[in-house]
ROSE-4610 file (N, C-alpha, C; in Angstrom, 1 decimal, always signed):
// ROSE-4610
residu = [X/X/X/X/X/X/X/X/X/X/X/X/X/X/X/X/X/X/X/X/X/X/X/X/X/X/X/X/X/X/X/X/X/X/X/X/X/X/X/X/X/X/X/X/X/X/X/X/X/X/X/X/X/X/X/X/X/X/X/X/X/X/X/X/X/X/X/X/X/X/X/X/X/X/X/X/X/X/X/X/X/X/X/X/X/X/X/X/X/X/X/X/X/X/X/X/X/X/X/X/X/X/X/X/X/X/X/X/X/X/X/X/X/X/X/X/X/X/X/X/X/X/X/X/X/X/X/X/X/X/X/X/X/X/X/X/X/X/X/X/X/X/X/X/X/X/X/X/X/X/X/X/X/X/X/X/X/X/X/X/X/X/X/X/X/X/X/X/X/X/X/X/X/X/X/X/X/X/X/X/X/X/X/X/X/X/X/X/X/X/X/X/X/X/X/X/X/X/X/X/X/X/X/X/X/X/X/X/X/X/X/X/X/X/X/X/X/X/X/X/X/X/X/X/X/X/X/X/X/X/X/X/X/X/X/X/X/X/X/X/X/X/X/X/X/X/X/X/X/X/X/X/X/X/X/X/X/X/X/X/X/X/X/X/X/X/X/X/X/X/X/X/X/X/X/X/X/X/X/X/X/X/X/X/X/X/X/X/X/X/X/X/X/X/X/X/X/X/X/X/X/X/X/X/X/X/X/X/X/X/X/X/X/X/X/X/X/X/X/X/X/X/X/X/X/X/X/X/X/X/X/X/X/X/X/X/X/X/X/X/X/X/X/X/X/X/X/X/X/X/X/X/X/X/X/X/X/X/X/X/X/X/X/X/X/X/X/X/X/X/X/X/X/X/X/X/X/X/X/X/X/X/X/X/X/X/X/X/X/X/X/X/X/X/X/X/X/X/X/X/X/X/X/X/X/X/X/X/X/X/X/X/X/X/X/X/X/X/X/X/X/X/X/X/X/X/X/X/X/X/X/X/X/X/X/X/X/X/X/X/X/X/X/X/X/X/X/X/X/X/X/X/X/X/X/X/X/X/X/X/X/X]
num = [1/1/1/2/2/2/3/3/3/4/4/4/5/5/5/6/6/6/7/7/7/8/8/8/9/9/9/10/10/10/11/11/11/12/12/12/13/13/13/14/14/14/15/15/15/16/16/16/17/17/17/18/18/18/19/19/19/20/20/20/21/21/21/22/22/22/23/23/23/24/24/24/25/25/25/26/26/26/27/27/27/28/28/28/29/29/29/30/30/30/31/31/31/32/32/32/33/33/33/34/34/34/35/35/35/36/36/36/37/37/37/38/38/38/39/39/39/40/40/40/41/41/41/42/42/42/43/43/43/44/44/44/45/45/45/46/46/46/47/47/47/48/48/48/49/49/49/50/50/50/51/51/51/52/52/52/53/53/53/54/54/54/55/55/55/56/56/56/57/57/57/58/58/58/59/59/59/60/60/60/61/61/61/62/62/62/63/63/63/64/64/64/65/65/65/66/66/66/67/67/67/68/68/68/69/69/69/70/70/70/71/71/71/72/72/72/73/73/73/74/74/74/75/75/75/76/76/76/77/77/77/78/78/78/79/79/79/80/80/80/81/81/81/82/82/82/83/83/83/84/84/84/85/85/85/86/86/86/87/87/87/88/88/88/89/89/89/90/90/90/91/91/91/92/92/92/93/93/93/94/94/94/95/95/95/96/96/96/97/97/97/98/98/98/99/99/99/100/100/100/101/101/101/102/102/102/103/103/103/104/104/104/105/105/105/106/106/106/107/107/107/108/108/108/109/109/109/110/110/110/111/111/111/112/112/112/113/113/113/114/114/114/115/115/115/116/116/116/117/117/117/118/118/118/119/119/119/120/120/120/121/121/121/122/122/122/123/123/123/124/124/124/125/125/125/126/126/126/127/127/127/128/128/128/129/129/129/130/130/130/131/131/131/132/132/132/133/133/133/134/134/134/135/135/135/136/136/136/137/137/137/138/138/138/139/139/139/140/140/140/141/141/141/142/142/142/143/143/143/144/144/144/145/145/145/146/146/146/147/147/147/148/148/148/149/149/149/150/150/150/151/151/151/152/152/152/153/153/153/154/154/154]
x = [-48.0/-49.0/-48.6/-49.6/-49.3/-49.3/-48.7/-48.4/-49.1/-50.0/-51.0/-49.4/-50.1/-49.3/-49.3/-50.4/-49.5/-48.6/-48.4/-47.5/-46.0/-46.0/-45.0/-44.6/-45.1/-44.6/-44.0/-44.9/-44.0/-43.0/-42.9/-41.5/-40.4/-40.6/-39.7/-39.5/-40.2/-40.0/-38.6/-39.4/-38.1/-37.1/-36.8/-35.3/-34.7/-35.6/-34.9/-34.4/-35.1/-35.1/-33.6/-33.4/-32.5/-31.3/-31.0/-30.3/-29.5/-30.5/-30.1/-29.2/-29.8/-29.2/-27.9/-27.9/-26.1/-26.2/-25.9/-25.3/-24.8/-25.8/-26.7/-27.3/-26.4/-27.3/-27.8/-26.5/-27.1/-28.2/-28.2/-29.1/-30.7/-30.5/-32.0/-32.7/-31.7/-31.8/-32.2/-31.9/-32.2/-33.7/-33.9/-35.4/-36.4/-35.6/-36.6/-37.0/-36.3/-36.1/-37.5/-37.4/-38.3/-39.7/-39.9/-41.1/-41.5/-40.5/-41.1/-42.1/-41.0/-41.2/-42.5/-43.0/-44.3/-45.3/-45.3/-46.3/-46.7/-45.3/-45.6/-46.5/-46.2/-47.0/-48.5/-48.4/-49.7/-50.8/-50.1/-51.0/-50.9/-50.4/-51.1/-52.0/-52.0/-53.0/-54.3/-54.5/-56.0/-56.4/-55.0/-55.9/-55.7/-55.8/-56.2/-55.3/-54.1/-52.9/-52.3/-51.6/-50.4/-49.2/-48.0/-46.8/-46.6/-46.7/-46.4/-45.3/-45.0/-44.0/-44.2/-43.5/-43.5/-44.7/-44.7/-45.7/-46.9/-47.2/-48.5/-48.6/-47.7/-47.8/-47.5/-48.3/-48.3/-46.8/-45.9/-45.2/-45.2/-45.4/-45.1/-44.3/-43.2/-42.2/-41.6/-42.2/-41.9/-40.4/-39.7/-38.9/-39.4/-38.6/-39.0/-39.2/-39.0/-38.6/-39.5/-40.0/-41.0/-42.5/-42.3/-43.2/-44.3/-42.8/-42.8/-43.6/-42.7/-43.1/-44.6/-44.5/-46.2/-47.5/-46.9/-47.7/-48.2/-46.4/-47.2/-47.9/-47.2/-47.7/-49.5/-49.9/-51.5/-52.2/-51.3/-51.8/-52.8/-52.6/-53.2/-54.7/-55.0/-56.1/-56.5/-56.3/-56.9/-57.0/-57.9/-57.9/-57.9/-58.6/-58.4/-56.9/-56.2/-54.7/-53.8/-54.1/-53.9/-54.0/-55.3/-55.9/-55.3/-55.4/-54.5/-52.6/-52.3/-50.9/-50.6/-51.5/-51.6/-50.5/-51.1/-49.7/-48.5/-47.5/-46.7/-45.5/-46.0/-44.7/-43.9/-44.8/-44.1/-43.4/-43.7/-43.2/-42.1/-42.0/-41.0/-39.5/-39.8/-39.2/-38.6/-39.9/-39.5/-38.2/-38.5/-37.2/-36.6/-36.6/-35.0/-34.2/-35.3/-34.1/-33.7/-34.2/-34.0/-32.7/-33.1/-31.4/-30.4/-30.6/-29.0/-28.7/-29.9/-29.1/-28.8/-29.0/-28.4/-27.2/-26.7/-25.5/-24.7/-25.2/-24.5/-23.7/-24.7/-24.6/-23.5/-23.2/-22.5/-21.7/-21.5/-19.9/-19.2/-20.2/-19.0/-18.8/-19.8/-19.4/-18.5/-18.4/-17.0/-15.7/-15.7/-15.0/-14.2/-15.6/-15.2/-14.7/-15.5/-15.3/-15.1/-13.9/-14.3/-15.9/-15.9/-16.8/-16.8/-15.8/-15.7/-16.2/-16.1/-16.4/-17.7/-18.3/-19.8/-20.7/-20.3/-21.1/-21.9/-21.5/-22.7/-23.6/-23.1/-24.1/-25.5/-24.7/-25.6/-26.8/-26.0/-26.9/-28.0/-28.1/-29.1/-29.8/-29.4/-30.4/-31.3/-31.0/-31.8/-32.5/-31.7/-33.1/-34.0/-33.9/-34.3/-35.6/-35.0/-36.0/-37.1/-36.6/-37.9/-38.7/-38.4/-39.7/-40.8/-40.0/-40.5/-41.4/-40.4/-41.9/-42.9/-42.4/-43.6/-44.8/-44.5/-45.1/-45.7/-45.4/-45.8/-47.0/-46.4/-47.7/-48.6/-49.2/-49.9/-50.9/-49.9/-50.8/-51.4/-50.7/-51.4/-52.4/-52.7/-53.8/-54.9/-54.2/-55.5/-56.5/-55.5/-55.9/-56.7/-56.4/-57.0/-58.2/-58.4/-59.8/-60.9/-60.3/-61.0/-61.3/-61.0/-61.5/-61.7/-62.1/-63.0/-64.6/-64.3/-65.9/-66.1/-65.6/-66.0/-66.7/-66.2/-66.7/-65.6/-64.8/-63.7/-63.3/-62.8/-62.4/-61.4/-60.1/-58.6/-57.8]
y = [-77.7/-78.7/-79.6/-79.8/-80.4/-81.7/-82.9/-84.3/-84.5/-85.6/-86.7/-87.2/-87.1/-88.1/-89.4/-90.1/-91.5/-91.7/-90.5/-90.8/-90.4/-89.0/-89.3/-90.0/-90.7/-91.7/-93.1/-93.3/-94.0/-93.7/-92.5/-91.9/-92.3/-91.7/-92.2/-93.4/-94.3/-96.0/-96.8/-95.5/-96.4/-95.6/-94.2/-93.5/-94.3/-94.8/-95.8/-96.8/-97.5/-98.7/-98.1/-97.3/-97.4/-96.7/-95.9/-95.9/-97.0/-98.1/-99.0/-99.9/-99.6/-101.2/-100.0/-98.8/-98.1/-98.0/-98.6/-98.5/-97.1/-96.3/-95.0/-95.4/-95.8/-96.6/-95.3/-94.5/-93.0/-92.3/-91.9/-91.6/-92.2/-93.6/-94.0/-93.7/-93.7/-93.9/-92.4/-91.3/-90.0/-90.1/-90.7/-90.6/-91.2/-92.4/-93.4/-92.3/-92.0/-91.2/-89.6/-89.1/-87.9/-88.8/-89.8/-90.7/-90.7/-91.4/-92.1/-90.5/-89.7/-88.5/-88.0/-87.6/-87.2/-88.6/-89.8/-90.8/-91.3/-90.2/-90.4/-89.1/-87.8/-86.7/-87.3/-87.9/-88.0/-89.1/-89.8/-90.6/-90.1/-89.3/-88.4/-87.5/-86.7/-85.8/-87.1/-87.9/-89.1/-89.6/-90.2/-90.2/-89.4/-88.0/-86.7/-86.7/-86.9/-86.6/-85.8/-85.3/-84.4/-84.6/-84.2/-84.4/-83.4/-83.3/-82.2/-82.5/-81.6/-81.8/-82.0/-81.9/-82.4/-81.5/-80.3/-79.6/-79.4/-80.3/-80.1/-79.7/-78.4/-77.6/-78.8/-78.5/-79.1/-78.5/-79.3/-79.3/-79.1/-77.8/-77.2/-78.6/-79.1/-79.5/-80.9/-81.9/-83.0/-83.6/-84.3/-85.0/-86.3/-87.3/-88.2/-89.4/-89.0/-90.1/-89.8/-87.9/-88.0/-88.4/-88.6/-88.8/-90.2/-91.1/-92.7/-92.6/-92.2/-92.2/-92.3/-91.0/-90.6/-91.6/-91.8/-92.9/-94.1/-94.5/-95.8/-95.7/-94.4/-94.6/-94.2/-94.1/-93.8/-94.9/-96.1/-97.5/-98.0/-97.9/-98.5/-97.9/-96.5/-95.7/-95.3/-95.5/-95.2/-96.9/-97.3/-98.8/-98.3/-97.5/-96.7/-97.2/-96.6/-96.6/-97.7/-98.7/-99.6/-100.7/-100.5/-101.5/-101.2/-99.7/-99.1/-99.8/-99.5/-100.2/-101.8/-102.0/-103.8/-104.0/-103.3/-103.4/-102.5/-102.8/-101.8/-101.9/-103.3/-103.7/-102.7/-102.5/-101.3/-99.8/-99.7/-98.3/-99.1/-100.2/-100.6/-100.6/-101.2/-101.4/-99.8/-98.5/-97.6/-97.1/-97.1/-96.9/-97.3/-98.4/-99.3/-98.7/-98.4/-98.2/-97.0/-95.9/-94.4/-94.5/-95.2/-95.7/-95.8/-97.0/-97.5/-96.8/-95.3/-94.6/-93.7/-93.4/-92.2/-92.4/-93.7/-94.4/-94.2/-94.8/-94.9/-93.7/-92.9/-91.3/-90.7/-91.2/-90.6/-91.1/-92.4/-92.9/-92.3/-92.4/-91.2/-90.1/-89.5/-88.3/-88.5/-88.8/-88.8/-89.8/-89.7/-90.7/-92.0/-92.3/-93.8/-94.8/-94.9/-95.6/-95.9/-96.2/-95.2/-96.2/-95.4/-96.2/-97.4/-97.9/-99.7/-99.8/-99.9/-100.5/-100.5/-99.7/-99.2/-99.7/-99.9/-99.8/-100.7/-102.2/-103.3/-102.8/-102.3/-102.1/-100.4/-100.0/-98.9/-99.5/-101.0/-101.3/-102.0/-102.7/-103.5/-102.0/-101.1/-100.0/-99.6/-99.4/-99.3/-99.8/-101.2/-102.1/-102.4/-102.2/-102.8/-101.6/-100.2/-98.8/-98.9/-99.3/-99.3/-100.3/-101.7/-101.9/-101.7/-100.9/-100.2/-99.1/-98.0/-97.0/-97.5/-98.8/-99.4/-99.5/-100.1/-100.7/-99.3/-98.8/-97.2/-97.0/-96.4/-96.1/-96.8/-98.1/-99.1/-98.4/-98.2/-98.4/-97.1/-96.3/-95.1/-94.4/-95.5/-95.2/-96.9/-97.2/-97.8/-97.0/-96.1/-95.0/-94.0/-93.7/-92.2/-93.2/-94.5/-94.9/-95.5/-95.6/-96.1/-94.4/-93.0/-91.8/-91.5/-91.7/-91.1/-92.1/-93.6/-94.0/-93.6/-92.7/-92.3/-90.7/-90.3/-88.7/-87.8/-88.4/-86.7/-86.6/-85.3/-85.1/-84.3/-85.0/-84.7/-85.6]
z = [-43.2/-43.0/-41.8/-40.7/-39.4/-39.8/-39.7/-39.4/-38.2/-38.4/-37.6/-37.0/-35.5/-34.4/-34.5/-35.1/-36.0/-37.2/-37.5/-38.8/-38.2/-37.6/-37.0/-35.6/-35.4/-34.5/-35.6/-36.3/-37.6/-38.1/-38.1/-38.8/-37.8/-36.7/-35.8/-35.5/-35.2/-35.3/-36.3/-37.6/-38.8/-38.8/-38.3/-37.8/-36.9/-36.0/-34.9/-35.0/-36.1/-36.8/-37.4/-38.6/-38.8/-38.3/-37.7/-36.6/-36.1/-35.6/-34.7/-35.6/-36.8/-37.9/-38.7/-38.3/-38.4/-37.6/-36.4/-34.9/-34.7/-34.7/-34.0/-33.3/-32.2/-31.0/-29.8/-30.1/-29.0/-29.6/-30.7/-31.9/-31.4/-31.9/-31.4/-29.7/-28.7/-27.3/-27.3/-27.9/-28.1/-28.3/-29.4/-30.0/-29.1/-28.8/-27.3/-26.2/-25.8/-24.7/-24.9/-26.1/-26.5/-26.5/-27.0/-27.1/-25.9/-25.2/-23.5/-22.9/-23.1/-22.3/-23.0/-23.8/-24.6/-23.9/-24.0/-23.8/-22.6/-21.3/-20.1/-19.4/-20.8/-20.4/-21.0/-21.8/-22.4/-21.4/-21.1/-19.9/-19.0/-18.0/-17.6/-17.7/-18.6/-19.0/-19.2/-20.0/-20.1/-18.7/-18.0/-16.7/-15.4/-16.1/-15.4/-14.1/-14.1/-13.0/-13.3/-12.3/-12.2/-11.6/-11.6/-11.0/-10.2/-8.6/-7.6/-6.8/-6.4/-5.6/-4.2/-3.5/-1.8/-1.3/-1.5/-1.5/-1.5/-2.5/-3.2/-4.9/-5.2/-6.2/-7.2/-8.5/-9.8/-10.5/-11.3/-11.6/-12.9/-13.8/-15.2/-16.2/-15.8/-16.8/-16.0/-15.7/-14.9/-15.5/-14.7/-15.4/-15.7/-16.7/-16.7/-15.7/-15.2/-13.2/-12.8/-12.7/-12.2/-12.2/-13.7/-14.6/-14.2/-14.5/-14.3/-12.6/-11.9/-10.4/-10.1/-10.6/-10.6/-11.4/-12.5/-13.0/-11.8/-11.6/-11.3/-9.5/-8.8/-7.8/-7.9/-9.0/-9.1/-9.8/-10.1/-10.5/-9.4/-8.1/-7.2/-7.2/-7.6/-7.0/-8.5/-9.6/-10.9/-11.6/-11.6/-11.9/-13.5/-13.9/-15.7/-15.8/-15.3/-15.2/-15.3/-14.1/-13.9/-15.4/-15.7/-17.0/-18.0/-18.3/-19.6/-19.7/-18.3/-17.7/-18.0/-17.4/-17.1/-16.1/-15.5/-14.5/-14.4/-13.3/-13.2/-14.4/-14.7/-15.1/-16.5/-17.1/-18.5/-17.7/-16.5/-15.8/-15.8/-14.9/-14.6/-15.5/-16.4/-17.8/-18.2/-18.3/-18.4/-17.5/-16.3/-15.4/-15.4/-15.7/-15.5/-16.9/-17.8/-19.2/-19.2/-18.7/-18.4/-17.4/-16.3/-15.0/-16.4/-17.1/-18.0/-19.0/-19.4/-20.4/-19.4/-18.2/-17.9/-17.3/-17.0/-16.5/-17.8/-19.0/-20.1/-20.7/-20.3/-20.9/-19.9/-18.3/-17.6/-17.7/-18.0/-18.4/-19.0/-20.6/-21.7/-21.3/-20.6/-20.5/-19.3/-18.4/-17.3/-17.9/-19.3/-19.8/-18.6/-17.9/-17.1/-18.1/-19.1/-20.1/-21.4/-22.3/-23.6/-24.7/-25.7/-26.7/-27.1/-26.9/-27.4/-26.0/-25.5/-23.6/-23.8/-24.4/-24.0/-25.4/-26.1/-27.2/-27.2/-27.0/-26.6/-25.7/-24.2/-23.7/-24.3/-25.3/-25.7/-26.8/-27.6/-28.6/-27.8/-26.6/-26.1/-25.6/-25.3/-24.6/-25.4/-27.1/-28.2/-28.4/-28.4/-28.9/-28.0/-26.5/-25.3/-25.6/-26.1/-25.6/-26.8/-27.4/-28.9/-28.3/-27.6/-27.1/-26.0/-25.4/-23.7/-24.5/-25.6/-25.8/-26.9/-27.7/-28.2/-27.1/-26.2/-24.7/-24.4/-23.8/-23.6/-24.2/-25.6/-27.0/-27.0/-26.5/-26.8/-25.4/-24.3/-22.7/-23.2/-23.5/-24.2/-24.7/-26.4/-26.3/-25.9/-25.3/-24.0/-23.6/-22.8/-21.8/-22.7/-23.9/-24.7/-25.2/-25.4/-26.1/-24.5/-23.9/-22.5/-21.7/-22.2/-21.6/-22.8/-23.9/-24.9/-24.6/-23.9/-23.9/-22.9/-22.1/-20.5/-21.3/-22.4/-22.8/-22.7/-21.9/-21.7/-23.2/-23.1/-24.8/-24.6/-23.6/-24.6/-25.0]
């Protein structure tokens, strides 16, 4: 039986939730991170962009940088986009918290730093990312109810 994409996005909220409150702070930053990535493909796909490369050619499997990139450099020329957005500012937020987990993540992993060192800054990333892809989800479906009164239908 398929689960509605509101329910599990609920599900995940309260994994996050609790996660974060047992300081499963990489745990939740895991989960943030698979969200961002689905809700940056999904506003794309609503307001009908693509991620190409230098080239031209559409890009199968974007990363999330690219993702963001793309988003916001089509803020200026998709006002849908822009309004769904409210501005740049939620990309913003996105990238900056994508930058400090992947710093975070390179620390431990080049053991620059051990886990006490880092942990504070891993718990603010958690709780920082649950409200960036809350943020997200929201511009979201902005965008999926402002191209359903336009007619498209995905």
């Amino acid at each position: 039986m398929a689960v509605s994409k509101r329910k599990c996005y609920e599900d995940l909220y309260d994994q996050i939730t609790a996660a974060i409150e047992g300081e499963f702070f990489l745990e939740a930053a895991s989960l943030e991170y698979a969200i961002m990535e689905d809700r940056t493909t999904q506003a794309l796909a609503w307001a009908r962009e693509s991620v190409v490369d230098k080239n031209g050619r559409r890009i199968a499997r974007p990363r999330l940088e690219l993702k963001i990139n793309t988003l916001k450099a089509q803020l200026v020329s998709n006002p849908e986009l822009m309004r769904a957005m409210r501005g740049p500012s939620i990309l913003d937020a996105a990238h900056a918290w994508r930058r400090r987990r992947n710093s975070i993540a390179h620390a431990l992993a080049g053991c620059v730093k051990p886990w006490s060192a880092l942990k504070g800054d891993a718990r603010s990333l958690a709780e920082d990312g649950l409200a960036v892809v809350r943020d997200l989800s929201s511009a979201g479906m902005r965008l999926r109810k402002r191209g359903r009164r336009r007619g498209h239908s995905k």
